[in-house]
N, C-alpha and C positions, 0 to 999 in steps of 0.2 A: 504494500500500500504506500503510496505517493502523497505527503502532506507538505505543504507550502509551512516553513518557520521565518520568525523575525531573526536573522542573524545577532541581532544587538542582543538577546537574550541565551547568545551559544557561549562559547567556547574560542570558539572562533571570530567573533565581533571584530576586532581589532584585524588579524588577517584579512578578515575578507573585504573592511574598508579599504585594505593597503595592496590587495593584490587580483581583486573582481573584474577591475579596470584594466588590469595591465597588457598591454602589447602582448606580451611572451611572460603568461604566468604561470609554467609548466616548470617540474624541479628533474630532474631524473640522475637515479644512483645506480651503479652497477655494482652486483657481485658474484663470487664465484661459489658454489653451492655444492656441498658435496652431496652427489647424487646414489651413492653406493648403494645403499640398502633399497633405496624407491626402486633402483633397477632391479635388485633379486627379487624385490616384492612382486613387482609385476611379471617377470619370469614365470615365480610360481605360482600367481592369482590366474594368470592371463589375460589381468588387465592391460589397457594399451600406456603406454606410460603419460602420453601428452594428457590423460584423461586423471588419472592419479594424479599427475602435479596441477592438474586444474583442481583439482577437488583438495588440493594441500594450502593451494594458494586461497580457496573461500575459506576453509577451516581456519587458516591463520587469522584470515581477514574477521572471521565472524566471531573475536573479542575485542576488536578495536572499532572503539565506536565513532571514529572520524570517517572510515568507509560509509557507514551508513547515511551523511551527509552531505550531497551530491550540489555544488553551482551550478546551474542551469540559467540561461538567460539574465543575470544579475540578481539571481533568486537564489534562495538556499533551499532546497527539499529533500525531505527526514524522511525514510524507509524504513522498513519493518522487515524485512530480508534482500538477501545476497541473491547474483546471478552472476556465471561468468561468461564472457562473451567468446565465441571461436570461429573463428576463420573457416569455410568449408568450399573444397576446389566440388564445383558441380561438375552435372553428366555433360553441359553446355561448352567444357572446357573457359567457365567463369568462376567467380569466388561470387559466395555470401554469409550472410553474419547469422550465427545462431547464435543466443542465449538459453541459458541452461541453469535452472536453479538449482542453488547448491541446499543439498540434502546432508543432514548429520552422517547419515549412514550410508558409507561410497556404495556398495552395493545399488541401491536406489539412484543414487549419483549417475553412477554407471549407467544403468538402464536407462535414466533418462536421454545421460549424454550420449547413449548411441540410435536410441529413438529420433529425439530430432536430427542429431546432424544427419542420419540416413533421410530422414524426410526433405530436410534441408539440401540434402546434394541431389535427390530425385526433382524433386521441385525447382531447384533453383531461385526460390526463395526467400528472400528475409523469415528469420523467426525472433519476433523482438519483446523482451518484456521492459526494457524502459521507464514501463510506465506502473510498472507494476513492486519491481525491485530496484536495488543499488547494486549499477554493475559494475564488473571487474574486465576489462578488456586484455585482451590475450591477442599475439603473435608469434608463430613457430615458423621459419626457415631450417628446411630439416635439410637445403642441398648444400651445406657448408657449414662450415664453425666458424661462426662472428664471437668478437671479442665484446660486442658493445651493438644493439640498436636503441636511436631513438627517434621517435615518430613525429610524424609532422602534428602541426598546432592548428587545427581550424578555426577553432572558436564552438563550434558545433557541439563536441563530445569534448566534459569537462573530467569524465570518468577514470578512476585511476587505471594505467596500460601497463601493462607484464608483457616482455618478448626475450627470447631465447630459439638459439638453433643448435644443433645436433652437439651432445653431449660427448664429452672426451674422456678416452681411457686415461689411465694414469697407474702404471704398472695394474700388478694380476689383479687388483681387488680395490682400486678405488674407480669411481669416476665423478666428475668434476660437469658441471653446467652453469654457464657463465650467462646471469639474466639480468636484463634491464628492467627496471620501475619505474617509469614515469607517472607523474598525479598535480594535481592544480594547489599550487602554492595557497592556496583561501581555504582549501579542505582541509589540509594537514600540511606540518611543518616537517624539515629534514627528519626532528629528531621520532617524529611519529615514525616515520619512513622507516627509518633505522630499526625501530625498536620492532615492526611488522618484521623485517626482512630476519631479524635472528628469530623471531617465534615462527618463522616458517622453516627457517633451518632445520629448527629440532622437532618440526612435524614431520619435517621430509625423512629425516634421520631416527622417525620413530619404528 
């Protein structure tokens, strides 16, 4: 559920007078993630991994309560759940965007997430809840190992973005995934950022 608040009564008042307005008020941190265990996890679940670190990236997300407050339009709007957004190469040889709610329980996650994005690649179209949840936007480049993306600024989508591409060995038993976070300076401050990115660490490393 989608509810319009007065910022001056958040958290964020002060930010969001200083940074709603701004040109380029987009923050983005990079780090390198050790990916070990998500990968034997999904070996022996036979979950797909990009779907696992989606569903690590909500669970981290869904105790911090500055994701759940979304700028839109020089507006602040308060949610009541998480959604993560994904990328899906259709039958068209096009891309479009699914959202995916994230559920406690990956199992259910799961299902979802491979429910719509099949319906989303047969179709070829949007599946958006927007308007319904506070999303998490997500970009995977799986034909190379980037050190570093970060995405362009529209003005459009104030939503925080997560991207990473193909994950690196590092001798017999670690692997390593190098991901960007970008998010709008009026949502949350670096040190939100920061303090997300290690509670995701040791989800991932659960």
């Amino acid at each position: 559920m989608k509810t319009q608040i007065d910022p001056k009564t958040t958290s964020r008042a002060r930010a969001f007078e200083m940074w709603m307005t701004s040109p380029m008020p987009m923050v983005t941190l990079f780090k390198t993630f050790d990916v070990s265990r998500l990968v034997r996890y999904c070996k022996r679940t036979g979950y797909k991994f990009n779907m696992a670190l989606c569903w690590c990236i909500c669970k981290a997300a869904s105790g911090v309560e500055e994701f759940y407050a979304v700028p839109q339009d020089g507006k602040l709007f308060k949610y009541d759940s998480l959604a993560v957004n994904v990328v899906v190469d259709t039958v068209d040889g096009s891309i479009s965007l699914c959202d995916v709610p994230y559920s406690e329980d990956i199992a259910k996650f799961n299902e979802d997430y491979i429910r719509l994005t099949d319906k989303v690649r047969k179709e070829c179209q949007d599946c958006l809840l927007s308007d319904e949840c506070a999303i998490i936007g997500t970009s995977t480049l799986l034909d190379t190992e980037l050190d570093g993306i970060i995405n362009q600024f529209s003005g459009r989508w104030n939503n925080p973005f997560i991207a990473w591409s193909r994950y690196r060995k590092r001798g017999w038993f670690k692997t390593e995934l190098k991901v960007s976070m970008q998010f709008h300076h009026s949502q949350m401050d670096g040190a939100h950022a920061a303090q997300y990115l290690e509670c995701l660490q040791k989800i991932i490393a659960m």
